[in-house]
FIKEMI-575321 format. One line per 2 residues: number of its first residue (from 1); their letters; for each residue z, x negated, y of C-alpha. Coordinates in steps of 0.5 Angstrom, whole numbers, plus 500, padded with zeros to 3 digits. Example, Ala and Ser with C-alpha at 12.3 -4.5 7.8 and 13.67 -1.06 7.14 Angstrom:
residues 2
1> AS> 516 475 491 | 514 473 498
This chain:
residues 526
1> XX> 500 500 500 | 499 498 507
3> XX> 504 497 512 | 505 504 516
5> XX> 509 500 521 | 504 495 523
7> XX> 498 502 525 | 504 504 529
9> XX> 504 498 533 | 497 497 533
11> XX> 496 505 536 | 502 503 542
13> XX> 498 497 543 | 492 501 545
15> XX> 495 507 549 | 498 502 553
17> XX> 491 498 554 | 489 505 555
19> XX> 494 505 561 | 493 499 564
21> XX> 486 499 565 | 486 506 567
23> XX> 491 504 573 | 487 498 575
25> XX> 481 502 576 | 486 506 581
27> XX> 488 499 584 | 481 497 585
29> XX> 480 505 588 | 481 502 596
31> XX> 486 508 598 | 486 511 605
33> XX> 487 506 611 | 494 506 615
35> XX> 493 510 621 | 488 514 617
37> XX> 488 521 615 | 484 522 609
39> XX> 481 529 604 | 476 528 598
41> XX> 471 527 603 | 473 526 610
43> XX> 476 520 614 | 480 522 621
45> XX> 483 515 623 | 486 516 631
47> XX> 489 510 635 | 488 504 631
49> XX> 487 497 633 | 481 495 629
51> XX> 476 498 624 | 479 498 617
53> XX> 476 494 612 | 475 499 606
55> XX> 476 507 605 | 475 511 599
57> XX> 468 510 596 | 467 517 596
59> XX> 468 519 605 | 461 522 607
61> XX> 464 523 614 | 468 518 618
63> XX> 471 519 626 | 475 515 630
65> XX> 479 518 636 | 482 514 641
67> XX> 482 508 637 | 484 500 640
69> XX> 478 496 638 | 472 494 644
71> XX> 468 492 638 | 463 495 633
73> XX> 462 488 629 | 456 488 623
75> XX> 458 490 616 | 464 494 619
77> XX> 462 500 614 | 459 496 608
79> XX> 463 499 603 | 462 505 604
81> XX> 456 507 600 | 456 515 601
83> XX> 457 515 608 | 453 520 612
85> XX> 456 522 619 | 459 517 623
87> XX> 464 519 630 | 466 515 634
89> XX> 470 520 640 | 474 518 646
91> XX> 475 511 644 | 474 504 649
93> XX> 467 501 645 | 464 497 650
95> XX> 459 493 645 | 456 496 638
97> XX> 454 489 635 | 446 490 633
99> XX> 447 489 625 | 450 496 625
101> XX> 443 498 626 | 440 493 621
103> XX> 446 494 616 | 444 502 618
105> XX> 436 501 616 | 437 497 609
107> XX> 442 503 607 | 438 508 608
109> XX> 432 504 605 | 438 503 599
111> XX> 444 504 597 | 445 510 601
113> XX> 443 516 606 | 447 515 613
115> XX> 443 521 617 | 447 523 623
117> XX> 449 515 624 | 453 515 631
119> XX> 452 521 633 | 458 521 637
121> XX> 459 517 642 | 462 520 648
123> XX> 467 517 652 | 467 510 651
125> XX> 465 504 655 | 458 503 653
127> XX> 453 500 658 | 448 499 654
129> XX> 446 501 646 | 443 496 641
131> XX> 435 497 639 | 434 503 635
133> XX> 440 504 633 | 438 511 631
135> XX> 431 508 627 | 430 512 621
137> XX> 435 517 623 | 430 522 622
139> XX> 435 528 621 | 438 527 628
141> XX> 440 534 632 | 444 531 637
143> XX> 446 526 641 | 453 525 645
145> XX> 453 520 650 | 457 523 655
147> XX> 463 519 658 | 460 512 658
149> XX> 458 507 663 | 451 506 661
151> XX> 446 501 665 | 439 503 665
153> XX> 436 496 665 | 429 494 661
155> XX> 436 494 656 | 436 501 654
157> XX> 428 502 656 | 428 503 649
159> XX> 433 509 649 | 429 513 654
161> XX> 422 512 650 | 426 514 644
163> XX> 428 521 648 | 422 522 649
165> XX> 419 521 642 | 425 525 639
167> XX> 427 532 637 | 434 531 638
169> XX> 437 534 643 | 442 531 649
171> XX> 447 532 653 | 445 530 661
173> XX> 448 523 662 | 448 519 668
175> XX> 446 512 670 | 451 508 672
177> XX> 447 502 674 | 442 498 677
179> XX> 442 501 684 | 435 503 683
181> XX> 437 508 678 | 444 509 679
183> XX> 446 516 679 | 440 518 676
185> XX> 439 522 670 | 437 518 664
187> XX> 433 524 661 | 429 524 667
189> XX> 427 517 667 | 420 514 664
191> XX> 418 509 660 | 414 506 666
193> XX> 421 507 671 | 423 501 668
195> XX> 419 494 670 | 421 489 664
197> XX> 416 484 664 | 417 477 667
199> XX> 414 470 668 | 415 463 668
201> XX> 411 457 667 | 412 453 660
203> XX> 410 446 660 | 404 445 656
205> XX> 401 439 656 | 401 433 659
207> XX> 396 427 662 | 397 419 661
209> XX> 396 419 668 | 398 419 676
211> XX> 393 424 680 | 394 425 687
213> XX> 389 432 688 | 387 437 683
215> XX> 381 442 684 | 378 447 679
217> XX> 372 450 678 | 366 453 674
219> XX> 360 451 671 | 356 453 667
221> XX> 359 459 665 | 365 454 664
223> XX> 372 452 667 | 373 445 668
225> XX> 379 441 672 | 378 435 676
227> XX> 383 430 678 | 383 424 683
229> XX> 386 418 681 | 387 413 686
231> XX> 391 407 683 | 385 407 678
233> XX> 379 409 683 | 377 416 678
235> XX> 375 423 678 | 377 425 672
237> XX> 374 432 669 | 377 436 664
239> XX> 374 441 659 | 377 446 655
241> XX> 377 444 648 | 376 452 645
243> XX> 378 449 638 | 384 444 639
245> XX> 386 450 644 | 388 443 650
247> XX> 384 439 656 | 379 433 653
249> XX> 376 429 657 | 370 432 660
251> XX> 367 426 664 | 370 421 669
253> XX> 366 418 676 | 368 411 678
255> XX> 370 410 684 | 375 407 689
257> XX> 382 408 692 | 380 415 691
259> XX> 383 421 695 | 380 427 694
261> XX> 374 429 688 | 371 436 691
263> XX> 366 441 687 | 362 446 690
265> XX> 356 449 687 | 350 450 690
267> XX> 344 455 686 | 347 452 680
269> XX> 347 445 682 | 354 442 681
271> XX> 355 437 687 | 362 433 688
273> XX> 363 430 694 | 368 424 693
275> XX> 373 421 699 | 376 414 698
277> XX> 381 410 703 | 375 404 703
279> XX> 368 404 702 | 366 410 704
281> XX> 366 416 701 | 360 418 697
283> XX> 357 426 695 | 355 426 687
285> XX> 350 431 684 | 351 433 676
287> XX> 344 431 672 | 343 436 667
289> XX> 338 433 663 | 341 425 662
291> XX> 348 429 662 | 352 425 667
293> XX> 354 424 674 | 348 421 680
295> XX> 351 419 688 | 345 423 692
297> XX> 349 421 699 | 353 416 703
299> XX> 358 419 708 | 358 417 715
301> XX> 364 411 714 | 364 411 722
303> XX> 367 418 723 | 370 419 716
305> XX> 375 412 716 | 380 416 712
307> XX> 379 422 709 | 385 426 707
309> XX> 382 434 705 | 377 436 704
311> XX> 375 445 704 | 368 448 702
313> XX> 367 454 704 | 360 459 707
315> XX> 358 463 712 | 353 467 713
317> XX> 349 466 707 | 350 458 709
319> XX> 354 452 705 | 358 447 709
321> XX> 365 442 708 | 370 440 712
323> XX> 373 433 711 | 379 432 715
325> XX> 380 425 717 | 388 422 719
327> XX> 385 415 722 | 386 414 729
329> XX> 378 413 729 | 375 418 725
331> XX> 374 424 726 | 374 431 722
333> XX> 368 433 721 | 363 439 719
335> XX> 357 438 713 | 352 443 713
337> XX> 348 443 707 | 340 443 708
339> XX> 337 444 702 | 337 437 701
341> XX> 343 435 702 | 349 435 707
343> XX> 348 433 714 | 354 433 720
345> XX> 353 439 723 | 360 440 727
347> XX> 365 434 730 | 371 438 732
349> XX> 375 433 735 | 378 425 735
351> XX> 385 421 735 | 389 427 732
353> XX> 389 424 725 | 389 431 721
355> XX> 391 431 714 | 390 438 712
357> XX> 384 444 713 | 384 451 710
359> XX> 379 455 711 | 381 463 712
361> XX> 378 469 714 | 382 473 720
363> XX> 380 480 721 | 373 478 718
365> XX> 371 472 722 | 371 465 719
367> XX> 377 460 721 | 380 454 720
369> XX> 387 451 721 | 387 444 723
371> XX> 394 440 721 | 396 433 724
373> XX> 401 428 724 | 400 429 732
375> XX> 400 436 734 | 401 443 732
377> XX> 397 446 728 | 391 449 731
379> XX> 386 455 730 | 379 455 731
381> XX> 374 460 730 | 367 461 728
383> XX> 362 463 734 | 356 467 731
385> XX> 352 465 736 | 352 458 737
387> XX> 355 457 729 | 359 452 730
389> XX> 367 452 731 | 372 453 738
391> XX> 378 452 738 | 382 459 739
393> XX> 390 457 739 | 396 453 737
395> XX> 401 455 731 | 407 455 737
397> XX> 414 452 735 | 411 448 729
399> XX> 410 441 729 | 410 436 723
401> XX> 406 441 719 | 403 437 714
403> XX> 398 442 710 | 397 450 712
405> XX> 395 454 705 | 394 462 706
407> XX> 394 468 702 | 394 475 702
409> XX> 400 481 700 | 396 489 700
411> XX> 390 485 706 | 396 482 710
413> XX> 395 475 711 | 400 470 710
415> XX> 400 462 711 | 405 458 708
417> XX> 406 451 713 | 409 444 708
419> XX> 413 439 712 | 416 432 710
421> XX> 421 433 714 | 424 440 716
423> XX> 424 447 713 | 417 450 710
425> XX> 415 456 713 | 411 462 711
427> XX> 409 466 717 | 405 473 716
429> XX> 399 474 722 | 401 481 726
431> XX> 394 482 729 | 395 477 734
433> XX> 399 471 733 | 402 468 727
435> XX> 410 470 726 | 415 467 722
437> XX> 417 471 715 | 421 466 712
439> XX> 424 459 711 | 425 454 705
441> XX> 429 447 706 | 423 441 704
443> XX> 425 435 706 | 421 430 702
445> XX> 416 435 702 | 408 434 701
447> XX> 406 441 698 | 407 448 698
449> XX> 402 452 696 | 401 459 695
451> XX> 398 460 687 | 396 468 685
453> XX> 396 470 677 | 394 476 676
455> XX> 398 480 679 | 404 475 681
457> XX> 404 472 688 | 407 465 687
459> XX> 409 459 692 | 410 453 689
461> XX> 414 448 694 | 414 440 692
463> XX> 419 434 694 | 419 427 692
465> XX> 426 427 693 | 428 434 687
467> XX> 426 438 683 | 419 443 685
469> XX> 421 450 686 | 417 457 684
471> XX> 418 462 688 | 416 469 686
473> XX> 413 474 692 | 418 480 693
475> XX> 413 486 694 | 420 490 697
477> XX> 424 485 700 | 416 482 703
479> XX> 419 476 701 | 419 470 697
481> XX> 425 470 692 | 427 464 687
483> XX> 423 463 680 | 423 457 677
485> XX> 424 450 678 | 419 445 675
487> XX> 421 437 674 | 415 433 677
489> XX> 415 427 680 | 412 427 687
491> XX> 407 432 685 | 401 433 691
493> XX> 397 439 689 | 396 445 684
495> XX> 391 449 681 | 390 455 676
497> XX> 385 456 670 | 384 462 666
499> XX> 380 461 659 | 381 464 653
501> XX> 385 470 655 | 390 465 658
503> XX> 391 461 665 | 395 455 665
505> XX> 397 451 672 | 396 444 673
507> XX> 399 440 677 | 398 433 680
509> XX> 403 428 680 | 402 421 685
511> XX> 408 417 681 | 408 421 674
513> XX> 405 424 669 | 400 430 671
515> XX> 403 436 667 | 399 442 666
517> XX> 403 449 665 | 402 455 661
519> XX> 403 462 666 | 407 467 659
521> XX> 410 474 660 | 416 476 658
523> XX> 418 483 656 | 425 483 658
525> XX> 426 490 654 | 425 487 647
């Protein structure tokens, strides 16, 4: 027989494993937290500190009412696979962490179905909510944001598409803030309320070599860049390189101590007028069929000695340059071409040692804008009848000007005056006369150019002596504000190219490496 005493044994061995692990999967079940109050399915925690870490697997519905904690951090609610409505209600939330919204999505593509999350915020601290916190929540009947301290920025731009695209409803709710939208209902907004895009100039490329000018133009259907370089005695062409997406080298003119390279395009020939401190300057014209560069012309030495700019511009039909010229001999002088080549149609006047010329347009009639190292700027006008230039005014009130460049804001013309010592200054034309708009500090300053891209209006201010400052048109201030600083050594000139649907800014440098920048956008609301 067997043993009857050790079956009874053996039978109370199992009973009590029995037990025990039927008491450790209790133990494993996560009771209801402190603080909280919890039924078969529901969850109602009031004034706790933090989210608790764990609820009963089964809650389907969660609240928190006037609870402690600021914070929704990411995987709060990992553990609560069965969780369908989430309220928080009356509580100091100031930040919902982004994860809550991705942790949402892979739950509902996953381990559970969460319809109604966030239903309930109402006051809270809220200023602003995380992007497509309601993605997915097709199901959704109501939001309840009241209470709340929302800033409508390019932050929340998503919440006002969203509004628009739903067919859950909302309660009016106000903007707290910015002052353009303060006060505002947020249901009334649009998407287009909202100006989320920013630019800035990225750092693309940058050339092995010192520039003190730069001039972009086309040609033959192409953009290219051409740099004087007067250490090295060249102008230097670049062309895009549509495969490699950088500037190559196009082509270079050998020449000396070279100031100023300028293309202007006639009847689809391409001639570059080269100004040099010593051995005169020279006028080149590309040979389309050998492929490279011819001089056609010298430049009388004895009215240009030292060229300093050069302007191309035409009236009536008729092409002409301008080269200003900051020797006590020489003299600034006017270029006619004649179907031939180019001949001295104007001498505007001598001992002035101009530095820079700008060519505009003041209520449609031609002008130029002369600036010296002994005077004051002066205006000339265009006279139809005898097609030359008379002297018209002086910019009052501005001596040291080293350049005057202009531009236009809604057909008004502005003008931006660079000074090596003193403040630059950007001065609006008021029918009559040119009137001071705004003052920039530019000590060590020996360009300040006004650049358009697209839609944007920029000025760019060099120094020797710190970084270069962007500044931005402010269409409702009618002023320039602060934008970007960009580190360039002893930068001398700027120009913009676009090509292949992008547009990129050159910069010369005479003590460092030239950069070339790429103009992108930013959209803030992503």
């Amino acid at each position: 027989m067997g043993h009857p005493g050790r079956g009874w044994m053996l039978l109370v061995w199992i009973v009590a494993v029995s037990f025990l692990l039927a008491d450790g999967r209790r133990l494993r079940q996560p009771r209801c937290p402190s603080g909280c109050t919890c039924t078969k399915d529901n969850a109602l925690c009031e004034n706790v500190r933090s989210v608790p870490h764990a609820f009963p697997s089964d809650v389907v519905s969660l609240s928190f009412v006037k609870s402690g904690f600021n914070e929704i951090a990411g995987g709060s609610f990992i553990h609560t696979p069965n969780l369908q409505l989430l309220l928080f209600t009356a509580n100091s939330l100031d930040l919902i962490d982004e994860e809550i919204t991705n942790a949402a999505s892979n739950q509902l593509s996953c381990t559970f179905s969460l319809i109604f999350l966030i239903r309930s915020l109402a006051y809270n601290n809220l200023e602003t909510l995380p992007k497509d916190v309601f993605k997915g929540m097709d199901a959704l009947t109501k939001i309840d944001l009241r209470g709340n301290n929302l800033i409508c920025d390019c932050k929340l731009k998503w919440f006002v598409e969203w509004i628009h695209h739903t067919n859950a409803t909302l309660d009016e709710i106000y903007c707290s803030g910015p002052s353009i939208h303060q006060g505002k209902k947020i249901n009334d907004l649009q998407p287009h309320s909202f100006d989320c895009i920013t630019t800035k100039f990225a750092s693309y490329q940058l050339l092995k070599f010192e520039s003190i000018s730069v001039e972009s133009f086309n040609f033959g259907n192409e953009q290219f860049v051409v740099f004087a370089q007067p250490f090295t005695g060249t102008c230097t062409f670049l062309e895009w390189d549509h495969v490699e997406m950088t500037f190559r080298t196009y082509d270079i003119i050998e020449s000396i101590s070279t100031v100023v390279c300028k293309p202007i395009v006639i009847d689809n020939q391409l001639f570059i007028i080269v100004a040099q401190l010593f051995g005169g300057s020279h006028i080149y014209k590309r040979d389309t069929s050998s492929n490279k560069f011819i001089k056609i012309q010298d430049i009388d030495i004895l009215r240009i000695r030292k060229p300093n700019d050069i302007e191309a511009f035409e009236i009536d039909g008729e092409t002409f340059f301008i080269i200003a010229d900051s020797s006590k001999a020489g003299s600034t002088t006017v270029y006619k071409w004649n179907g031939i080549g180019f001949y001295s149609h104007q001498s505007l006047h001598l001992w002035y040692r101009d530095t820079d010329v700008e060519y505009l347009e003041i209520a449609n009639k031609p002008h130029l804008i002369l600036s010296s190292s002994s005077q004051r700027p002066v205006v000339y006008q265009w006279n139809r009848i005898q097609k030359k230039f008379d002297r018209r005014t002086d910019i009052p009130d501005m001596e040291d000007v080293f350049s005057v460049k202009h531009f236009r804001v809604k057909g008004d013309l502005f003008i931006c005056l660079t000074r090596f010592i003193g403040d630059s200054r950007v001065m609006r034309w008021d029918g009559a006369m040119f009137k001071e708009v705004q003052t920039f500090p530019s000590r060590g300053s020996m360009v300040f150019q006004p650049v358009f891209v697209s839609k944007w209006q920029y000025a760019i201010l060099g120094s020797d002596y710190s970084l270069t400052q962007v500044y931005q048109w402010d269409t409702n201030r009618g002023q320039f504000v602060p934008s970007q600083e960009l580190s360039i050594q002893a930068p001398r000139g700027f120009s913009v190219v676009s090509v292949d649907n992008r547009v990129f800014l050159f910069a010369s440098s005479f003590k460092g490496k030239t950069q070339i920048y790429e103009h992108i956008m930013i959209d803030l609301s992503d």
